[in-house]
DODO-264208 format. One record per residue (C-alpha): x negated, y negated, z negated; residue in one letter. Coordinates in steps of 0.02 Angstrom, whole numbers, padded with zeros to 5 digits, always signed. Layout:
XYZA...
This chain:
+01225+00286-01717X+01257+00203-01545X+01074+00178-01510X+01039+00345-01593X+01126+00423-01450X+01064+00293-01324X+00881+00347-01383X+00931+00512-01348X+00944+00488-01146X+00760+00385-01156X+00667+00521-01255X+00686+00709-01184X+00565+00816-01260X+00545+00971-01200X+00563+01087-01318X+00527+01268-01297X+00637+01421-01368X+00655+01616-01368X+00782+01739-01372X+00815+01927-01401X+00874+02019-01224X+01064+02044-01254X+01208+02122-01176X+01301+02007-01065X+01415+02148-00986X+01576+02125-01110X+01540+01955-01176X+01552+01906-01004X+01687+02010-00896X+01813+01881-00900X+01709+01733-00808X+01624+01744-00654X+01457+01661-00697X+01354+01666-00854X+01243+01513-00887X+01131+01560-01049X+00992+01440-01129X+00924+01364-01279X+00983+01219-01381X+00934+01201-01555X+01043+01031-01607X+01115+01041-01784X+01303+01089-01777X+01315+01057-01589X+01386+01232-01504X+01415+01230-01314X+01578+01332-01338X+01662+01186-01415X+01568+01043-01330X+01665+00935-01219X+01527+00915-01080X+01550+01090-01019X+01757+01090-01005X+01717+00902-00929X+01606+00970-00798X+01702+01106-00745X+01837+00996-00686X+01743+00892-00593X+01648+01052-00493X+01761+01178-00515X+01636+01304-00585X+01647+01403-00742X+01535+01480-00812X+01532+01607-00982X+01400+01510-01093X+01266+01598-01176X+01188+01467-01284X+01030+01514-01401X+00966+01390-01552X+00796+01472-01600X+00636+01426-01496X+00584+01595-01563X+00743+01723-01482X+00749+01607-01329X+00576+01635-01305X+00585+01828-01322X+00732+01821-01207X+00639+01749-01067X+00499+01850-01087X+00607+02007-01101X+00698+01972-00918X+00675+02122-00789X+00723+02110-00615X+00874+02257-00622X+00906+02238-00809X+01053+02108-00850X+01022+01937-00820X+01124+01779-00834X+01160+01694-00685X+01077+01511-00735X+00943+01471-00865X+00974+01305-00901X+00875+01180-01042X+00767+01310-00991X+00606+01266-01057X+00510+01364-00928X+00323+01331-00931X+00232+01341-00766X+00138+01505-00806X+00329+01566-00855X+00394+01510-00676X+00250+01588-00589X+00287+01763-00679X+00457+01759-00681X+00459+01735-00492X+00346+01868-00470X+00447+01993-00582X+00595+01946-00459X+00686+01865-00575X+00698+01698-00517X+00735+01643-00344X+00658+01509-00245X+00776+01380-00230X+00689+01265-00122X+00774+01366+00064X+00960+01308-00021X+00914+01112-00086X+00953+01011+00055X+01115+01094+00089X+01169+01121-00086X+01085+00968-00186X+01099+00818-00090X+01056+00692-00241X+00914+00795-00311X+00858+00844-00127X+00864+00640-00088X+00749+00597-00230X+00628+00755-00183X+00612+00673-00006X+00570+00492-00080X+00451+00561-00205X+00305+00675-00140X+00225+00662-00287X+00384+00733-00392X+00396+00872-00220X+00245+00931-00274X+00259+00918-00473X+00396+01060-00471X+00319+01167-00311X+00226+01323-00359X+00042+01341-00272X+00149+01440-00145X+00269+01310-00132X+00414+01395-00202X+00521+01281-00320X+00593+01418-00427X+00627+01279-00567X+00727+01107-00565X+00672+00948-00646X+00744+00818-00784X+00690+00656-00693X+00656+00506-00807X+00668+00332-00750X+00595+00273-00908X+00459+00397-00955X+00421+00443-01137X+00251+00367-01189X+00154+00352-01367X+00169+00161-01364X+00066+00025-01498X+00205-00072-01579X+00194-00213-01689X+00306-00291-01818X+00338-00443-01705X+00405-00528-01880X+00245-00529-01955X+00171-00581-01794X+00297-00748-01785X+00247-00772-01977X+00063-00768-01945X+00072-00898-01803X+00003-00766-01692X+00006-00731-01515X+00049-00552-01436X-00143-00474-01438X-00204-00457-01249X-00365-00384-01287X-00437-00311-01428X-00535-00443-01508X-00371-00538-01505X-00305-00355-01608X-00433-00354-01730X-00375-00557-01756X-00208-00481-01789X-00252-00344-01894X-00382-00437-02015X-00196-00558-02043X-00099-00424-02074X-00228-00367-02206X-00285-00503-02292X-00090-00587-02319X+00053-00511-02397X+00177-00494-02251X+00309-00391-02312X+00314-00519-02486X+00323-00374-02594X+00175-00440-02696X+00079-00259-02670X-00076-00259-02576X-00008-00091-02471X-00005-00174-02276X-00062-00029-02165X-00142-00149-02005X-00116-00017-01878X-00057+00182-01914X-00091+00316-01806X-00088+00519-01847X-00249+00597-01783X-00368+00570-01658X-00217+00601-01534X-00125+00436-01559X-00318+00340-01584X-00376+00401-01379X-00225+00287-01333X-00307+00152-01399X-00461+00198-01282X-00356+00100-01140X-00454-00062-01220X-00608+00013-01146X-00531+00075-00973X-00534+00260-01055X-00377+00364-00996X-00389+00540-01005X-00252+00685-01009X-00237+00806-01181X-00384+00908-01119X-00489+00752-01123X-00472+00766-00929X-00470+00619-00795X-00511+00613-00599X-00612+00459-00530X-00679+00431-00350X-00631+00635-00313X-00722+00695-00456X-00650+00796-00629X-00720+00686-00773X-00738+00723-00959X-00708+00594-01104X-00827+00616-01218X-00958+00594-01069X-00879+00451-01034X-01003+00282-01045X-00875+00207-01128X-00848+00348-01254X-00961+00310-01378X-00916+00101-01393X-00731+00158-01414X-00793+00264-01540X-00884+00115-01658X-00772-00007-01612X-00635+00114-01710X-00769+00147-01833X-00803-00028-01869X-00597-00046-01878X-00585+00096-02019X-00737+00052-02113X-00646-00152-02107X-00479-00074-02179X-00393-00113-01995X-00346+00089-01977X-00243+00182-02075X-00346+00267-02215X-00232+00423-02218X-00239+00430-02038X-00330+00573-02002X-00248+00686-02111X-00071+00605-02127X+00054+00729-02064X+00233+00697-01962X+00307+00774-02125X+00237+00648-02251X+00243+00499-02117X+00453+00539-02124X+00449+00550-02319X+00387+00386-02304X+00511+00341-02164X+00664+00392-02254X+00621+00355-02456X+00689+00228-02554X+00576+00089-02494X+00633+00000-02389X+00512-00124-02353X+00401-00109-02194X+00209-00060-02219X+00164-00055-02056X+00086-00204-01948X+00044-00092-01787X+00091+00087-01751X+00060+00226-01622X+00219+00318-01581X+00336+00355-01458X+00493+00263-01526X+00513+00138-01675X+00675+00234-01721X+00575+00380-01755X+00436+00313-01857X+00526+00176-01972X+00706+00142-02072X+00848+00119-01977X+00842-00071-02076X+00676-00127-01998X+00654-00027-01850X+00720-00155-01746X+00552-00288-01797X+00443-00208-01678X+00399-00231-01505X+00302-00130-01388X+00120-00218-01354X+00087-00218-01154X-00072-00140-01133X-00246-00232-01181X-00345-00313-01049X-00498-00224-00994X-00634-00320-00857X-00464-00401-00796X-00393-00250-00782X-00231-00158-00896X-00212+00019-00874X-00122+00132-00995X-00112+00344-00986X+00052+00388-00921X+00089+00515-01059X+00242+00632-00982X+00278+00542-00817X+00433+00540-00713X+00456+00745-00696X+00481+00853-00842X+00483+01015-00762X+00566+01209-00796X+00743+01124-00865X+00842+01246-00736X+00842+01416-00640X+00920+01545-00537X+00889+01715-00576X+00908+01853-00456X+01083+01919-00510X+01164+01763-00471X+01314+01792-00375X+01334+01611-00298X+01185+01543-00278X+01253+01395-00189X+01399+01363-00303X+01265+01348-00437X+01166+01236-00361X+01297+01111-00334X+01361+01122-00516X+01174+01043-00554X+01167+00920-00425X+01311+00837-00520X+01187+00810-00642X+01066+00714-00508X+01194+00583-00484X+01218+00439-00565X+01395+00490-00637X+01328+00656-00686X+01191+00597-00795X+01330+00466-00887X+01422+00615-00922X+01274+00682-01011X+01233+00546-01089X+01352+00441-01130X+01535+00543-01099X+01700+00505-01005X+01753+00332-00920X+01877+00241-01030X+01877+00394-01179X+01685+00382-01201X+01650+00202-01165X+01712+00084-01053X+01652-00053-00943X+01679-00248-00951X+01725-00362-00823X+01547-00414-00812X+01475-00225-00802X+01400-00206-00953X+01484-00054-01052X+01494-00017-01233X+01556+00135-01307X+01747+00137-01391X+01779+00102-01559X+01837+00307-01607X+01672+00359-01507X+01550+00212-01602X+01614+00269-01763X+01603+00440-01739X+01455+00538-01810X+01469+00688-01731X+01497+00626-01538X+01311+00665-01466X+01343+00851-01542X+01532+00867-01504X+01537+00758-01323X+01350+00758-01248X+01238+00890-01201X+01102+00762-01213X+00951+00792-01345X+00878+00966-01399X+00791+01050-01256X+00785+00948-01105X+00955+00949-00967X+00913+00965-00781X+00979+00779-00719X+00904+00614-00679X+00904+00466-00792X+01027+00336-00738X+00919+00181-00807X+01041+00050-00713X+01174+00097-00831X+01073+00099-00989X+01011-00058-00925X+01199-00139-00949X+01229-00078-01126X+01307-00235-01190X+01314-00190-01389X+01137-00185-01437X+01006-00336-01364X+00868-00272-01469X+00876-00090-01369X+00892-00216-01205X+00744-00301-01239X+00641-00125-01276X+00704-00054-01113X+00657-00194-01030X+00463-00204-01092X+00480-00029-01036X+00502-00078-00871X+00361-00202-00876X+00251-00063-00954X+00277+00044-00810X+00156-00076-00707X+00007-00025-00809X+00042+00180-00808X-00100+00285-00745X-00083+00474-00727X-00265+00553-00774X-00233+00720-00672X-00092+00762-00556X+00034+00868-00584X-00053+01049-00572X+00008+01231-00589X-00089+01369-00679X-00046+01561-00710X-00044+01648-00846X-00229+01709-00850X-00269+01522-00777X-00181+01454-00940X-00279+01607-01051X-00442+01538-00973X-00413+01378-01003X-00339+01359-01169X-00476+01467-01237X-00609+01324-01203X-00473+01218-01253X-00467+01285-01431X-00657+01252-01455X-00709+01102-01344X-00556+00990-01411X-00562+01056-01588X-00721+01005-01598X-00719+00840-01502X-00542+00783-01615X-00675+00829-01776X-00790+00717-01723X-00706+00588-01673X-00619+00592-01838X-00799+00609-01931X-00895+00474-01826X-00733+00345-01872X-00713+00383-02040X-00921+00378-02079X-00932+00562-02119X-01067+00567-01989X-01165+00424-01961X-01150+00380-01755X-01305+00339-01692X-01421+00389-01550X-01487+00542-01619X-01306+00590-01682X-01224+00564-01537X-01355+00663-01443X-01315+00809-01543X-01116+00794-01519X-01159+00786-01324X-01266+00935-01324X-01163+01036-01454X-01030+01022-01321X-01123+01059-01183X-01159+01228-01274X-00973+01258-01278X-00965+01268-01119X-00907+01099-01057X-00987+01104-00878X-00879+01259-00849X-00721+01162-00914X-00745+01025-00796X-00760+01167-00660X-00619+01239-00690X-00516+01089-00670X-00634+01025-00507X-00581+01197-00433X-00395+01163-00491X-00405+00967-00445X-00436+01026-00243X-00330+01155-00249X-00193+01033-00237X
């Protein structure tokens, strides 16, 4: 449970919602401010959560919560907001998309709070000022900044991990490059690591051609979900990439060696957690692609794998930085706020360092306490409590405005296994390359470009997954055809539309 909740603060997803338009008139006459938003966690209600009551008495502002727990009504509540119609003060875990930020403003419902940051949000407005890059990830192409950001310290990525005890057993060394992977792999086939006596080792498990393309570092091949990547100035595609095509047999010659998974392709995130959470409990898996080992093995085992720094390319390790530093649209201000500053310096609480242990970790002393050294641990009521993260935290769900406090996760003293994957976080960090900067695109922008979305990277995930798996033999003539066939779909146009959006920056 303790790194369950610890796991929480290192992994924000942001998770989108919807919500019907209701009446906030009565519900709300009693309380000056009304903060409404989405959070979907089982059993956790912000009425009854201690974050909110602890908040308030460090700020002094109180606010009548409004809290909604389907994507689907807070996602109809957003889109139902009117400039003159009633409106919650704050939208906070707001899940706001760009396109959603850019309409929203222009409706008049949100306000740009960029004039009121330096006066009102001193920690936020700090960070801003030592990051351009994160100034201009949450800056509209007018430069409004009509949304506020969850910063993370220690970005989310789709990591390979391998069972280090299998590793130690083979007498192997952590694979640098990929012919020292395959080494690794044709071990973990060919012996029976997890002693079971069944011949059912998976080398290396993935789920689609998604998790695969992150394996396309090993040929200097980084590119963004819409197969996207800038080099010297200009927009590149993938699958025109020169090193497209080896990436592509070297996985093929992986598959067809028993090195991938077989189900792979067509595995899905509910079968993978059948698997996760049945009665077996011994580990299948020698490599995986995933975000966190706590989400894609037993609680009993997770703790045998490590994160594998990136593979060595021409000297060279680079590794796609999958959600960065800035996850964007967490808060907002609409229009019929009544204190815009008073708002604004409720959230920059968050932006401290105290304010995001309060989100993630609770009160000094009630919560957790510190050693003499400065390493914390939680008490023994909170480490034994199940319900804490829903009852005391406001952390998981849709994603908190706030910044990371990695210092203080850093100094968790219960736990050296979640030390030790923090800190090859840190070292991963090194390697991170961002394939396209942050960008903002309206609503027809979005419409444009998802429609040659749908087709071009439908059709290159097929064929990736058909060249692997042999379905289509991959040869000159075949790969010809793939090239041309997306040509035809209009690729040269998708690569101008993100040129013109790449220098509009």
């Amino acid at each position: 449970m303790v790194k369950r909740i610890l796991m929480m603060a290192l992994v924000v997803m942001m998770l989108m919602s919807t919500g019907a338009c209701g009446a906030f008139a009565e519900e709300t006459a009693a309380k000056e401010l009304v903060l409404a938003g989405f959070d979907d966690t089982e059993y956790r209600n912000w009425t009854s959560n201690l974050f909110f009551e602890r908040i308030e008495k460090m700020t002094g502002v109180q606010f009548e919560l409004k809290q909604y727990k389907k994507d689907s009504e807070w996602t109809a509540f957003k889109a139902g907001l009117e400039k003159g119609g009633e409106m919650p003060d704050v939208l906070f875990k707001a899940g706001l998309t760009t396109p959603e930020c850019i309409s929203l403003y222009e409706k008049g419902v949100l306000i740009d709070l960029k004039p009121y940051l330096e006066a009102n949000c001193p920690n936020l407005w700090a960070y801003l000022q030592e990051n351009e890059e994160a100034m201009d990830a949450i800056s509209l192409p007018g430069g409004q900044i009509v949304a506020l950001p969850y910063i993370n310290e220690i970005p989310v990525q789709n990591y390979l991990w391998v069972n280090k005890t299998w590793l130690d057993k083979a007498g192997k060394e952590m694979p640098a490059d990929k012919e020292a992977l395959e080494d690794v792999l044709r071990t973990f086939r060919d012996n029976d690591m997890n002693q079971n006596g069944k011949d059912d080792e998976v080398p290396l498990g993935f789920m689609g051609p998604f998790d695969l393309k992150f394996l396309g570092h090993a040929f200097g091949l980084v590119a963004n979900d819409y197969n996207i990547y800038v080099e010297d100035g200009q927009v590149k595609y993938l699958p025109f990439a020169e090193n497209f095509r080896p990436f592509l047999e070297w996985c093929k010659g992986m598959y067809a060696e028993g090195l991938l998974e077989k189900d792979g392709f067509i595995i899905s995130s509910n079968v993978r957690n059948q698997m996760i959470t049945s009665d077996e409990k011994t580990p299948i898996y020698g490599f995986i692609i995933t975000p966190m080992a706590q989400d894609a093995f037993r609680t009993e085992y997770a703790d045998e794998y490590e994160i594998v720094m990136p593979l060595m390319y021409e000297g060279k390790q680079v590794y796609r930085d999958f959600s960065g530093h800035i996850l964007r649209g967490t808060f907002a201000v609409t229009s019929a706020c009544r204190n815009v500053e008073k708002v604004l310096s409720w959230v920059d609480y968050l932006y401290s360092p105290e304010g995001n242990i309060l989100v993630t970790a609770g009160l000094e002393n009630e919560d957790y306490y510190y050693h003499p050294d400065g390493t914390w641990s939680l008490t023994e009521a909170t480490a034994g409590n199940t319900y804490f993260s829903i009852m005391a935290l406001i952390s998981g769900g849709a994603t908190a405005p706030g910044r990371l406090n990695a210092d203080f996760q850093r100094k968790y003293a219960d736990d050296e296994q979640l030390l030790h994957v923090i800190e090859r976080q840190d070292q991963f960090v090194n390697y991170l390359v961002r394939p396209f900067p942050y960008y903002s695109l309206t609503e027809e922008e979005a419409a444009q470009v998802n429609a040659m979305q749908m087709e071009l990277g439908a059709y290159v995930d097929t064929m990736m997954g058909r060249f692997i798996r042999g379905d289509e033999e991959l040869n000159d003539e075949t790969y010809a055809q793939f090239i041309t066939a997306l040509e035809e779909k209009g690729a040269d146009a998708f690569i101008t539309f993100w040129q013109q959006i790449y220098e509009a920056l």
